[in-house]
C-alpha positions as CSV (number, residue, x, y, z in Angstrom):
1,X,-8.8,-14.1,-59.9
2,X,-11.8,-15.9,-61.4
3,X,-12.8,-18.9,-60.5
4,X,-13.0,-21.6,-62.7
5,X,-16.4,-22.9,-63.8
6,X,-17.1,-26.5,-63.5
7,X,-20.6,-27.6,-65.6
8,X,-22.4,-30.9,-63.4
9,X,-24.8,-32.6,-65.3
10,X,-26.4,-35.5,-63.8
11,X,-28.8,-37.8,-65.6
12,X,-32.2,-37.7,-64.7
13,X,-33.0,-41.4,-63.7
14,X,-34.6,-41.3,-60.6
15,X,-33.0,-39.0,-58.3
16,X,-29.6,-41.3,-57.9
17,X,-27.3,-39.4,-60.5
18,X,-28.3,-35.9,-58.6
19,X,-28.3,-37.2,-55.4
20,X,-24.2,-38.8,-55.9
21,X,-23.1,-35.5,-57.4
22,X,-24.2,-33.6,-54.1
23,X,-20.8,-34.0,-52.4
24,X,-19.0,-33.5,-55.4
25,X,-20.4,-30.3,-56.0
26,X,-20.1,-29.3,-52.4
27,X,-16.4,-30.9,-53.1
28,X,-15.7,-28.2,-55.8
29,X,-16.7,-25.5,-53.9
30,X,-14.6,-26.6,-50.9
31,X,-11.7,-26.3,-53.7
32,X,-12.4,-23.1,-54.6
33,X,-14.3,-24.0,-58.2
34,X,-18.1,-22.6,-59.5
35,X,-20.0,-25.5,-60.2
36,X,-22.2,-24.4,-62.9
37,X,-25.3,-27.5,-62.6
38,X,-27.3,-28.6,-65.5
39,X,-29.8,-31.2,-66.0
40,X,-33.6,-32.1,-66.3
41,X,-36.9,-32.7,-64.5
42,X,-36.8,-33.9,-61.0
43,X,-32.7,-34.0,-61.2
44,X,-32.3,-30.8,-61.8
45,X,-34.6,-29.7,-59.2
46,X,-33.1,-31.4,-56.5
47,X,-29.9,-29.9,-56.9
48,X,-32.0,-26.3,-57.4
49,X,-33.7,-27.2,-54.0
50,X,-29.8,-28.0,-52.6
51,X,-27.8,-25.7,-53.8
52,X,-30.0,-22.1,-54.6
53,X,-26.9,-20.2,-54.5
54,X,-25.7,-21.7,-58.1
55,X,-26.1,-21.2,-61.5
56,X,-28.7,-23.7,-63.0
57,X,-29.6,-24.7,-66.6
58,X,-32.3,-27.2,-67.8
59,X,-30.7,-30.0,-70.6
60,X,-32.4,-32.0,-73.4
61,X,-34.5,-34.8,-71.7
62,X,-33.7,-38.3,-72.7
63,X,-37.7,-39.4,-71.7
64,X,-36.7,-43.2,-69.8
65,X,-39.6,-44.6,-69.2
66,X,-40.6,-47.9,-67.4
67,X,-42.7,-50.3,-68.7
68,X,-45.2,-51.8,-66.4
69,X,-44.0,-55.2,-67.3
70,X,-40.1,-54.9,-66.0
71,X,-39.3,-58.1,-68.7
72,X,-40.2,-55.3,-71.8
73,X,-37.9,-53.3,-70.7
74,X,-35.0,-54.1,-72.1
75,X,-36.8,-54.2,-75.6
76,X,-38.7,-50.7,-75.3
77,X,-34.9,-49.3,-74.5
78,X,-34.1,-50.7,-77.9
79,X,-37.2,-49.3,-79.5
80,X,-36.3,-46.2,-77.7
81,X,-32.6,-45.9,-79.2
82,X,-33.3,-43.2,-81.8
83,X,-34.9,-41.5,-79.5
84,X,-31.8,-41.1,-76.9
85,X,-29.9,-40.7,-79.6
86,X,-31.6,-37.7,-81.0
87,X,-31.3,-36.6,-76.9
88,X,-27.6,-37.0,-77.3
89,X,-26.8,-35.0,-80.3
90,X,-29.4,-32.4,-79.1
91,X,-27.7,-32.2,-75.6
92,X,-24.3,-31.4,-77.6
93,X,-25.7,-28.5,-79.0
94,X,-26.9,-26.9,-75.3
95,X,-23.6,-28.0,-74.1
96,X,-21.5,-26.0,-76.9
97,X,-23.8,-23.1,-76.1
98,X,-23.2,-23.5,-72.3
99,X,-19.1,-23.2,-72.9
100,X,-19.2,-20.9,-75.0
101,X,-21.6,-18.6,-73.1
102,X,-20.4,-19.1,-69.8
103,X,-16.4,-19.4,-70.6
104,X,-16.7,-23.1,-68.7
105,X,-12.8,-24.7,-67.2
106,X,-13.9,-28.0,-67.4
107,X,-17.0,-30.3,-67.6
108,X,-18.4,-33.6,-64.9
109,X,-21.3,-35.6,-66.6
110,X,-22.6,-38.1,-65.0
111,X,-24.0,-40.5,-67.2
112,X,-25.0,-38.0,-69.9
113,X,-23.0,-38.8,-73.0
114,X,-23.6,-35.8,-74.9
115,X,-22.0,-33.1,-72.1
116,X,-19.0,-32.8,-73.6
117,X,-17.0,-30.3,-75.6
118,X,-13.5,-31.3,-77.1
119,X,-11.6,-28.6,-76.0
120,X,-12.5,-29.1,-72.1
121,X,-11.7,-31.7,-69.9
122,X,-14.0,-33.6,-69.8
123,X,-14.9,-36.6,-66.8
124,X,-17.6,-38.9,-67.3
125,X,-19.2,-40.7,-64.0
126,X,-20.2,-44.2,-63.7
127,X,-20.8,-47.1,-62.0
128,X,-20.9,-49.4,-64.4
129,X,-18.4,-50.1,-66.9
130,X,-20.1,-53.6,-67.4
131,X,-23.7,-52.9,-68.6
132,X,-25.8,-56.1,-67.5
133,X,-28.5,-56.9,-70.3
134,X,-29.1,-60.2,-70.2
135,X,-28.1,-62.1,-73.5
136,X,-27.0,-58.7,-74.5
137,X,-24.5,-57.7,-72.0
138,X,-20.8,-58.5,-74.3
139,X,-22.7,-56.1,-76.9
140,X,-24.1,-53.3,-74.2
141,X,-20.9,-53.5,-72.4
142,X,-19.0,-52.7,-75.3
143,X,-20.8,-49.9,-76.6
144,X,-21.0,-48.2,-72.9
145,X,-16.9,-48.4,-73.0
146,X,-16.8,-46.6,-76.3
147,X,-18.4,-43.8,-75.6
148,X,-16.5,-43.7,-72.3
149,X,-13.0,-43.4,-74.0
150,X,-14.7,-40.4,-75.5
151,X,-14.3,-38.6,-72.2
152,X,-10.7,-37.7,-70.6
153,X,-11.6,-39.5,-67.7
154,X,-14.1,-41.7,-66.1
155,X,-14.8,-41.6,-62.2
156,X,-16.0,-44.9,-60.5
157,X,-17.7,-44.0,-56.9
158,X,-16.0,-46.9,-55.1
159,X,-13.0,-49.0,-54.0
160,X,-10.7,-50.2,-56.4
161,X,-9.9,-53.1,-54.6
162,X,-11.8,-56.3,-53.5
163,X,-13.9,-54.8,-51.0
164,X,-16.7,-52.9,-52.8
165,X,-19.7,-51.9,-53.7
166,X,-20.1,-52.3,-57.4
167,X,-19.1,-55.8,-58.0
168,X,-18.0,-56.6,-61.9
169,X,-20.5,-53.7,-62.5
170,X,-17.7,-50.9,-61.7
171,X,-14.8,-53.0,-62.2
172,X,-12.7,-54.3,-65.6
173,X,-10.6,-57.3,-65.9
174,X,-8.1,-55.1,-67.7
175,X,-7.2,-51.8,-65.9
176,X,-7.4,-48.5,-67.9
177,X,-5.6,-45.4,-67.0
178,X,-8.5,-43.2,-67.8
179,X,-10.5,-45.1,-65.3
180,X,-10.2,-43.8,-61.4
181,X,-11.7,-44.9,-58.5
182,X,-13.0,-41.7,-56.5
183,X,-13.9,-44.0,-53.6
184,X,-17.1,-44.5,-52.1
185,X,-19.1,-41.2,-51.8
186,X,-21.9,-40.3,-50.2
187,X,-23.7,-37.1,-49.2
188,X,-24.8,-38.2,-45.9
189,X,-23.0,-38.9,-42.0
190,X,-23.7,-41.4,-39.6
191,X,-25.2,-40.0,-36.9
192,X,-26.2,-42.0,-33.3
193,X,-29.9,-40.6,-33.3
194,X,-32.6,-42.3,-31.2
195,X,-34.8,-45.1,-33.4
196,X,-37.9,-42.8,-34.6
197,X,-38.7,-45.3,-37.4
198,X,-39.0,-48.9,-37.0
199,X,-38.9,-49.1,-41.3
200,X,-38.2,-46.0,-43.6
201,X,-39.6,-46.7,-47.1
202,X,-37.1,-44.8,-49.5
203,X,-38.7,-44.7,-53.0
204,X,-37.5,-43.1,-56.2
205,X,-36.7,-44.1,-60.0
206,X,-38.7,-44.2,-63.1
207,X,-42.5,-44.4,-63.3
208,X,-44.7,-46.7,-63.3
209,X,-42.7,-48.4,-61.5
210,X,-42.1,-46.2,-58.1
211,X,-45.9,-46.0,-58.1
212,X,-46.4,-49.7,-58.5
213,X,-43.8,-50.2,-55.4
214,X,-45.5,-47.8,-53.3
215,X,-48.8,-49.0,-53.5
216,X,-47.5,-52.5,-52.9
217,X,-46.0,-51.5,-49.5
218,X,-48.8,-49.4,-48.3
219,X,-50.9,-52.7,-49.0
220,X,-48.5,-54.8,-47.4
221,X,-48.0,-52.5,-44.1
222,X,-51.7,-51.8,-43.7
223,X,-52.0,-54.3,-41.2
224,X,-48.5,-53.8,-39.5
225,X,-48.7,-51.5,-35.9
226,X,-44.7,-50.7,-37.0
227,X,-43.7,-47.1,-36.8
228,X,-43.3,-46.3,-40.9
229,X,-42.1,-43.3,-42.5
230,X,-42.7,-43.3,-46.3
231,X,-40.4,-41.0,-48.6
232,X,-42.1,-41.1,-51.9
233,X,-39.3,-39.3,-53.8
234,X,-41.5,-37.1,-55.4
235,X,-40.4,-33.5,-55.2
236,X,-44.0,-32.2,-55.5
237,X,-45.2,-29.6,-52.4
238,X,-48.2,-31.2,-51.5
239,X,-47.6,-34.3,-49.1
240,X,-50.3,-37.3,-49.8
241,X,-52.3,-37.6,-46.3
242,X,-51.5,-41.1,-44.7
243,X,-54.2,-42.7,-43.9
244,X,-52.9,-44.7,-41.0
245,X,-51.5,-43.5,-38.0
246,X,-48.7,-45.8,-37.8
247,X,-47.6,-44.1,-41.1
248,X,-45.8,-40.7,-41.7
249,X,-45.7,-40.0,-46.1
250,X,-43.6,-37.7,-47.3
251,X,-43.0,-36.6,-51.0
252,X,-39.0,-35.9,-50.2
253,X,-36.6,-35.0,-48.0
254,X,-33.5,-33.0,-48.9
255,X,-29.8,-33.1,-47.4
256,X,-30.1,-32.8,-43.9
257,X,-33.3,-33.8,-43.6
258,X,-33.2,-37.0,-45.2
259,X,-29.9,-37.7,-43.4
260,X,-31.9,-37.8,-40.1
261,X,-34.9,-39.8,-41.2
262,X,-32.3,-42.8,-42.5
263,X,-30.0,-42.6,-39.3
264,X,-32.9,-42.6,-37.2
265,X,-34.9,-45.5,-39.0
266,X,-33.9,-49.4,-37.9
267,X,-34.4,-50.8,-41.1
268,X,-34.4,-49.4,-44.8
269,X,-36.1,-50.6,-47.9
270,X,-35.6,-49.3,-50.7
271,X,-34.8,-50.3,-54.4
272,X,-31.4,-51.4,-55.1
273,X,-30.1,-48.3,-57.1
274,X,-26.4,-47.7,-56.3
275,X,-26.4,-44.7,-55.2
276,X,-29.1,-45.9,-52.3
277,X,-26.3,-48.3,-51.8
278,X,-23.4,-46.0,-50.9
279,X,-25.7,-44.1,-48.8
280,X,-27.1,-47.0,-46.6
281,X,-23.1,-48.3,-46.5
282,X,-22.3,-44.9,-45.1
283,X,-24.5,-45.0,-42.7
284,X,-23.8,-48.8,-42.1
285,X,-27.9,-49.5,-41.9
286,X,-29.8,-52.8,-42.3
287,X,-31.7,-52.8,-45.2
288,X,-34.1,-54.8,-47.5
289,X,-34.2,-54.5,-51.2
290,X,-36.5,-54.8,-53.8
291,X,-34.8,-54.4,-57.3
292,X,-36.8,-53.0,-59.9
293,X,-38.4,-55.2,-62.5
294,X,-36.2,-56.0,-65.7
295,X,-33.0,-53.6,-64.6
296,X,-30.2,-56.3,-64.5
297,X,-27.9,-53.8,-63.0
298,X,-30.3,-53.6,-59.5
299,X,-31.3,-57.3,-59.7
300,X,-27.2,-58.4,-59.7
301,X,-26.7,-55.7,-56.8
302,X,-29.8,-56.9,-54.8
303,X,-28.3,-60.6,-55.6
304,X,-24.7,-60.1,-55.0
305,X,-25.6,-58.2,-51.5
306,X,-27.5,-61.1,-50.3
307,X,-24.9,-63.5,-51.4
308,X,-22.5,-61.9,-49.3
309,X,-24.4,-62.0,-46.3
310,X,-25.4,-58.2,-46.3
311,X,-29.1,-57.5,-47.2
312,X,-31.9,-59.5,-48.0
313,X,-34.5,-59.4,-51.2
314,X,-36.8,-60.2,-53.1
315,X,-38.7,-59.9,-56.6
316,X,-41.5,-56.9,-56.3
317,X,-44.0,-59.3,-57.0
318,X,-43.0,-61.4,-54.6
319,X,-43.0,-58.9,-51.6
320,X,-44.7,-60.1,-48.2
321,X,-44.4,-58.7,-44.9
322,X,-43.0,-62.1,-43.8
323,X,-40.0,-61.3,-46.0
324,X,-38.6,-58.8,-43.5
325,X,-38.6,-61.3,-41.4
326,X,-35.1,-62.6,-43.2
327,X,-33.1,-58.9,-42.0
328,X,-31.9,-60.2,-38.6
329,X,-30.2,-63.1,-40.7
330,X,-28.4,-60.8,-42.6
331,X,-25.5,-58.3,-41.3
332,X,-26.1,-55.1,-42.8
333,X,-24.1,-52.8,-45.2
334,X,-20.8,-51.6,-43.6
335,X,-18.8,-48.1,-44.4
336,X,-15.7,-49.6,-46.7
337,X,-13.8,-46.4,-46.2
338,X,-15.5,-43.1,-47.6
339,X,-13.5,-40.1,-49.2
340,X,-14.2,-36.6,-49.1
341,X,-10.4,-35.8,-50.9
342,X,-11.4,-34.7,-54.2
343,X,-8.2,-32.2,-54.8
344,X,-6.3,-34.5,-56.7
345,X,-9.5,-35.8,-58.9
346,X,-9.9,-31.9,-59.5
347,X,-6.4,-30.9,-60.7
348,X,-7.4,-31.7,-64.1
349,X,-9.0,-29.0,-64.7
């Protein structure tokens, strides 16, 4: 009997979207399915560079770019609209062509609105069902929701209840049926590994940005005689030579690999993407967070997880080695009951 084909399509926004679809690829194999995996640029080849063994296809590119002033951003993504748009509707088109080519069961995007196909069922990932934009938010909110409902279901990685991760990002004052909480999920396991790393400096996200951020912190640690490893999260095959000793740079890690480098590290910072969030939870680290400029969705994490008591942060322009400083204040990100049970989620298709 054949197994049914599941298409994964992950945005490409940094490495997050990719990097949360991991387990539920590897979930969908557990459960006998073929996950078929499509995407773009870096995205697609990290799940090329995880999983060899599957089918892969390259997808439309929606082109995000940062501006170098994070406060423009919000207005370029307006300027940008036809552009996504015109991603979307093209996306569609290599979508149909997928189904049809490859006699798909069934279809996972996470947060690429044109993967779809009426005739499948189809599940749209998220995080956020409340997009923050400033004076904009009723409005961006809104139109996220209505292209959800175009989707048979959407998937929320985290907790239903009180205790999460997302905040009033993943969670709607009125329940929906189509919306279901998968749980936290992450691709990684805590391990008890001997400190290597007195700070692991996880980078990734849109450029300029990531490069502004990394050449901030190389500045900053110059002086420091900590034990650093950088993870650029840059899947190029030539590593950039550190120039101090104290400091280990590496473009990426992948799966196992990377798994090690976090539980063996004391203290992570990072950017406040969510995904970065339900891996550091997982592994219960301490972390400090620097959101990216202008992306209201990072800053409100960033400030939500220090108002709790969990992680300190700070603005990137604001970043001093002194900050760190603030971590033993602060108690860490704990594991708020991870799932690997995707059979039921699955029985849709």
């Amino acid at each position: 009997m054949r197994k049914k084909r599941i298409l994964v399509a992950p945005l490409n926004w940094g490495l997050g979207h990719a990097s949360r679809c991991i387990p539920i690829i590897k979930g969908l194999e557990a459960e006998n399915f073929e996950p078929i995996l499509a995407s773009d640029g870096n995205a697609l080849l990290l799940l090329q560079k995880e999983f060899p063994h599957l089918k892969s296809f390259e997808l439309p590119s929606y082109k995000v770019e940062y501006t170098k002033n994070g406060s423009n951003f919000k207005w370029k993504m307006m300027w940008d609209t036809p552009k996504l748009l015109n991603a979307i509707k093209a996306e569609k088109k290599v979508t149909k062509k997928l189904v049809e080519d490859l006699n798909l069961d069934g279809i996972i995007s996470d947060n690429r609105f044109g993967v779809r196909y009426k005739h499948l069922k189809c599940v749209f990932i998220t995080h956020q069902l409340n997009v923050l934009s400033g004076t904009t938010t009723y409005f961006s909110s809104k139109l996220h929701q209505k292209y959800i409902r175009k989707f048979d279901e959407c998937w929320i990685p985290d907790a239903k209840g009180k205790k999460n991760l997302s905040g009033i990002l993943g969670h709607l004052n009125k329940p929906d049926e189509s919306v279901k909480y998968l749980g936290p999920i992450s691709r990684f396991e805590k391990k008890d590994l001997p400190k290597k790393y007195d700070y692991l400096l996880l980078l990734s996200g849109p450029e300029p940005q990531r490069t502004i951020l990394e050449e901030l912190l190389l500045k900053e640690f110059a002086e420091s005689k900590a034990k650093i490893i950088l993870v650029r999260g840059v899947i190029e095959e030539n590593n950039r030579p550190s120039k101090m000793a104290n400091i280990d740079i590496e473009n990426y890690r992948y799966g196992k690999e990377l798994e090690e480098a976090v539980n063996s590290s004391e203290v992570v910072i990072s950017r406040s993407g969510y995904t970065t969030l339900l891996d550091l939870a997982k592994l219960e680290k301490k972390a400090f967070f620097i959101p990216t400029p202008g992306q209201f969705e990072q800053e409100y994490l960033a400030e939500r997880l220090m108002n709790l008591g969990i992680a300190p942060s700070c603005k990137q322009n604001d970043f001093k080695l002194s900050h760190l400083e603030e971590i033993r204040k602060y108690k860490g990100l704990k594991d708020i009951g991870f799932t690997n049970s995707f059979r039921e989620f699955f029985a849709l298709f």
